[in-house]
C-alpha positions as CSV (number, residue, x, y, z in Angstrom):
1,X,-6.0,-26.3,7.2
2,X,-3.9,-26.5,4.1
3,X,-2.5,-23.6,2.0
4,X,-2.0,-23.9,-2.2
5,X,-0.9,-21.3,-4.1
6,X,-3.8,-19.7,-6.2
7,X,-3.3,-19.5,-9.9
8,X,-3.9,-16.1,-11.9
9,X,-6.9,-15.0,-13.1
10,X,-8.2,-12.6,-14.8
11,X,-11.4,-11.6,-13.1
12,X,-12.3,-7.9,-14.3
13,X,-11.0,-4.5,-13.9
14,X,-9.9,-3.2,-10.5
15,X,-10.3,-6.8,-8.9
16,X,-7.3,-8.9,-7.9
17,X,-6.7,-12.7,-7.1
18,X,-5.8,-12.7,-3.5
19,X,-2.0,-15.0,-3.5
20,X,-3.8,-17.9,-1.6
21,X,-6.2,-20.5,-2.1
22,X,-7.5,-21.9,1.3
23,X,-8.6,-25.8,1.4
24,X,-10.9,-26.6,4.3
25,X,-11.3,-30.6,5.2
26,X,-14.9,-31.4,5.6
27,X,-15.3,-31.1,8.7
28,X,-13.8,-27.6,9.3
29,X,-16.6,-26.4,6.2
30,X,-18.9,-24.4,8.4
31,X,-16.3,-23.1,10.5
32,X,-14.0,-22.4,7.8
33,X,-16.8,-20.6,5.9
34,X,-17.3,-18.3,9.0
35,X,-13.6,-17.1,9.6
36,X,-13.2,-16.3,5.7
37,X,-16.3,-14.0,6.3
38,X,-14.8,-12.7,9.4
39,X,-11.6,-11.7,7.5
40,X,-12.9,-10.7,4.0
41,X,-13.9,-7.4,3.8
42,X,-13.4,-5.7,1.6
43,X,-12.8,-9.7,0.1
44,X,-14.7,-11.2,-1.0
45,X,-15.2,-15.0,-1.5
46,X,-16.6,-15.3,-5.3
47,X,-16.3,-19.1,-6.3
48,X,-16.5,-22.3,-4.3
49,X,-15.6,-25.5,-6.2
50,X,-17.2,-28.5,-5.9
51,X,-15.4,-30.7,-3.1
52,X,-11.8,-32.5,-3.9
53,X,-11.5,-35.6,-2.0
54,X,-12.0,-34.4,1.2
55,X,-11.1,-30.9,1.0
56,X,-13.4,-27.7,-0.2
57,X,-11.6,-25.2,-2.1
58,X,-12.3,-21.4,-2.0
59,X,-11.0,-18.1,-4.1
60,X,-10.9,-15.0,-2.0
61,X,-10.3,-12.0,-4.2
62,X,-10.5,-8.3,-3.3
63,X,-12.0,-5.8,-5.7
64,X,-9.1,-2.8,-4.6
65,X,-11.3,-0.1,-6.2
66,X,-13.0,-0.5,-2.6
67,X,-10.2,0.6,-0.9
68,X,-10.7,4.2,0.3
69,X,-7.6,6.3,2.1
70,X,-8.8,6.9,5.7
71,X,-6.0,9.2,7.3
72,X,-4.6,9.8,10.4
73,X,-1.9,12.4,12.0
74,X,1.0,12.1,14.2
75,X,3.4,14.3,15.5
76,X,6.6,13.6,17.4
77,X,9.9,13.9,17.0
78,X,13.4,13.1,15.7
79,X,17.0,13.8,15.9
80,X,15.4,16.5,18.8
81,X,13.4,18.2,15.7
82,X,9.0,18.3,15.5
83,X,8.4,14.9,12.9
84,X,4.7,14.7,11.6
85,X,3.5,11.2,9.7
86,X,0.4,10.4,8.2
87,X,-0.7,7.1,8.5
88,X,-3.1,5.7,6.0
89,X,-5.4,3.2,8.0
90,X,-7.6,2.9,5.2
91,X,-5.2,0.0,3.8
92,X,-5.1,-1.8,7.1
93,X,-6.9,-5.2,5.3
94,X,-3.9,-5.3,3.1
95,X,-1.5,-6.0,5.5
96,X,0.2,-9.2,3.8
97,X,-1.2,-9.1,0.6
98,X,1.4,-10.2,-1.9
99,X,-0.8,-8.7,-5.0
100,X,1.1,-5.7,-3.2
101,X,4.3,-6.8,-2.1
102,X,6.8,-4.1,-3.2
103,X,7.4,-1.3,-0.8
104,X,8.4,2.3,-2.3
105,X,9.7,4.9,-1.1
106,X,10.4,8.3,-2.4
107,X,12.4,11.3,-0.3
108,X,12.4,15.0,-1.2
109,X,15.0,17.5,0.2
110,X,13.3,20.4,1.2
111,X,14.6,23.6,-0.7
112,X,13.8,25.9,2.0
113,X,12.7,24.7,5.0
114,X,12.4,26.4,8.3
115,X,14.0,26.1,11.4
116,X,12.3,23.2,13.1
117,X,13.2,21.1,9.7
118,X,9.4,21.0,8.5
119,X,8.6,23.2,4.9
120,X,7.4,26.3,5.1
121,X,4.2,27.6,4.0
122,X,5.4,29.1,0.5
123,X,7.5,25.7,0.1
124,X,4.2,23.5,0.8
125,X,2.5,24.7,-2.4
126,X,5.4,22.6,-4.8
127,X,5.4,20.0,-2.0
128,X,1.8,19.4,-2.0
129,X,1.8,19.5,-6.3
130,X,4.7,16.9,-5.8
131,X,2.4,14.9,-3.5
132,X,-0.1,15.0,-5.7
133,X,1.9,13.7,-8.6
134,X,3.0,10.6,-6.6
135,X,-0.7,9.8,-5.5
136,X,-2.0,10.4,-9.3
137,X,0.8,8.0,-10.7
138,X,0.2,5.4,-8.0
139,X,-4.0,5.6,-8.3
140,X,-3.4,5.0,-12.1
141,X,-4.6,1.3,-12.8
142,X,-4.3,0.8,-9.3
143,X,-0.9,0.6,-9.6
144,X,-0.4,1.1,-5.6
145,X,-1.4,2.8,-2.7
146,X,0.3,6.0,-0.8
147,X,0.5,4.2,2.8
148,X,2.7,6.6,5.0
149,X,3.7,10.2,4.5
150,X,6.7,11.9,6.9
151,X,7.7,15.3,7.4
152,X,10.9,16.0,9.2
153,X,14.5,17.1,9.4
154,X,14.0,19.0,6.0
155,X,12.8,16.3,4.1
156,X,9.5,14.9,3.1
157,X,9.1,11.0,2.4
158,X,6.3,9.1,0.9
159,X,6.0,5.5,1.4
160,X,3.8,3.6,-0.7
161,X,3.5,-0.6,-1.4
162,X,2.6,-1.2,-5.1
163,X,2.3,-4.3,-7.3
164,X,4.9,-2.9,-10.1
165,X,8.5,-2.4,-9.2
166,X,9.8,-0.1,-11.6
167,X,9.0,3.9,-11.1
168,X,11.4,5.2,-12.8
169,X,8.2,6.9,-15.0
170,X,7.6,8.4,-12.0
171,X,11.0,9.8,-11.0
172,X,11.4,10.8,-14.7
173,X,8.1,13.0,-14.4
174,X,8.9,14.5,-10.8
175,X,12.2,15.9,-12.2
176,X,10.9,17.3,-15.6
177,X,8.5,19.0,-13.9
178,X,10.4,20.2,-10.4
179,X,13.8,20.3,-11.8
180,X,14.7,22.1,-9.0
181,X,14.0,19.4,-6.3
182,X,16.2,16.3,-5.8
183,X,14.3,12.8,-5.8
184,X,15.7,9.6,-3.9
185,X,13.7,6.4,-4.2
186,X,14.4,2.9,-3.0
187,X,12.4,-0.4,-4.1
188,X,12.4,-3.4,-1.8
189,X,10.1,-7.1,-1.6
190,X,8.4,-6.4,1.5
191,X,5.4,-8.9,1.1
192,X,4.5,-9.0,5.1
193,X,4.2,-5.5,4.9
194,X,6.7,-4.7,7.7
195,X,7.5,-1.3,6.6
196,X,4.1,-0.2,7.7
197,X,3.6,-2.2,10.3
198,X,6.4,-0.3,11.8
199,X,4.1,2.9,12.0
200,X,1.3,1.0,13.4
């Protein structure tokens, strides 16, 4: 099997050129046509040229509007204090996808947390507005998708892997509008995804 890298194109709103093109020889066609099935939802494999030489070419792309947030909860713990993590599993298809391939992630000092580190209930309320700041800025254009969430040791951390590296929008509106919370972000190439494969 060969690998060539797929050029850009523009296909429509909310769909995406997946980074490869995959070239089958002739006689790996029927096979070839079965594992990109096997592997493509939510792909989805929407042009097949006509053979070159002896290899067939096809575009995977995946239409990300499809992508829907499927959560799930863990709790342990860290530093001998209770840690809880989200997990999105809904983005589990993704895993690689260079469309995607900046990792993001944002930590908020808690103001007043309680003794065991996590917020308290009055201190959710701003958390929870600041969480939904982060996944309405993110949803926009499909810019990216909220991944992980942690709660522990008085802070709470969002990770997210988005295909724009500059969020300094973001961090601009987070601090107008909670002036009283402090904001640290970092923004690494992480195109295999290992940051979240590290909650799996």
């Amino acid at each position: 099997m060969h690998h060539a890298r797929a050029h850009s194109l523009a296909l429509g709103q909310n769909v995406m050129v997946v980074s490869e093109i995959i070239a089958l020889g002739d006689g790996e066609r029927r096979n070839g046509w079965s594992l990109l099935q096997s592997v493509s939802q939510p792909r989805t494999i929407v042009n097949y040229n006509r053979p070159c030489g002896r290899h067939f070419f096809y575009i995977l792309i995946m239409d990300y509007a499809t992508i829907k947030d499927q959560w799930s909860v863990f709790q342990g713990n860290h530093d001998g204090m209770p840690s809880f993590f989200r997990l999105n599993t809904g983005v589990e298809s993704m895993i690689g996808d260079r469309a995607y391939s900046f990792r993001i992630g944002i930590a908020v000092p808690l103001k007043r947390p309680q003794e065991n580190g996590l917020p308290s209930e009055e201190e959710n309320v701003y958390v929870n507005q600041i969480e939904d700041e982060i996944f309405t800025f993110f949803d926009k254009e499909l810019r990216g998708f909220v991944c992980v969430i942690i709660a522990t040791g008085g802070m709470k951390e969002f990770m997210m892997y988005s295909k724009i590296e500059n969020i300094e929008e973001l961090i601009g509106e987070l601090k107008s509008k909670f002036p009283e919370y402090d904001f640290q972000h970092y923004v690494v190439k992480d195109e295999n995804w290992d940051g979240y494969k590290g909650f799996m």
